[in-house]
Each structure stands twice: as C-alpha cells, then as structure tokens.
C-alpha positions in Angstrom: 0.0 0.0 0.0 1.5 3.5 -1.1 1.5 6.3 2.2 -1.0 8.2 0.4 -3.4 5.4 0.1 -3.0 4.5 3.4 -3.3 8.0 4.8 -6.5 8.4 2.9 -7.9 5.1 4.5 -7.1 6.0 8.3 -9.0 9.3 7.1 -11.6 7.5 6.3 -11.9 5.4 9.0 -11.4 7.7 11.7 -13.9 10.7 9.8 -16.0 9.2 7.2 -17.1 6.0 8.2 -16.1 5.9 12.2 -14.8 2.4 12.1 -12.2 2.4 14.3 -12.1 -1.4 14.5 -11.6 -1.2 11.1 -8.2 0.7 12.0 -6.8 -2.6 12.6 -6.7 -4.0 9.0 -4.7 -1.1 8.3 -2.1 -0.5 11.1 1.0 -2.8 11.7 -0.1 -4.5 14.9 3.6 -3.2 16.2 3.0 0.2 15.5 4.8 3.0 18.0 4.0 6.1 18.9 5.6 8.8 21.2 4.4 12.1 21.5 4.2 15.2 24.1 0.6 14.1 25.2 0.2 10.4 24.3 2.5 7.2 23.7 1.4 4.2 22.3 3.1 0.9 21.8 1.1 -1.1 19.7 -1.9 -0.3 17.2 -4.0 -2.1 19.9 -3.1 0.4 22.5 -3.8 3.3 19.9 -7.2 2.0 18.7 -8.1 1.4 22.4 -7.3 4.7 23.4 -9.6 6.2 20.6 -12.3 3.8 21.7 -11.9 5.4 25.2 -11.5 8.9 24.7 -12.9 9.7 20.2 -12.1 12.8 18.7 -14.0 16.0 19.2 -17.0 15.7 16.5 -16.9 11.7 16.8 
C-alpha cells in the first residue's frame, strides 16, 4: 500500500465511516507512537485509546 493510500484510509476510517475497529486492518499491529501528550506501543493500545476517549466531532 502506497503512504497516500493508506493516509487516505485511516481518514476514512477515523472521519468518514467511524470504524475504528476497522483501523486494525490497516495499522501494523507493532506500530509505536511517542508524543508530548500520548504514547502508544502497539496499534491495539492506539485503537483502544480512541475507543476510550474519540475525537471531538466523533
């Protein structure tokens, strides 16, 4: 999958269709983030954490 395709599909997911457990078919289940507010080490962690606490306008 090309980065623009699968930018366009977390889009989706996350604004368009609000299928967050369909985030999962596109992250890598190993996927790490570290930020100044949030740190996530695995896709799991990530998805759950958007379960828990959705984007304003979800």
């Amino acid at each position: 999958m090309e980065p623009l395709e699968l930018a366009e599909r977390y889009v989706d997911k996350i604004f368009g269709s609000k299928d967050l457990d369909g985030l999962e078919a596109i992250l890598d289940p190993g996927v790490r983030y570290s930020g100044p507010m949030f740190a996530f080490a695995s896709a799991a962690d990530y998805i759950s954490s958007l379960k828990e606490s959705p984007p304003d306008g979800f």
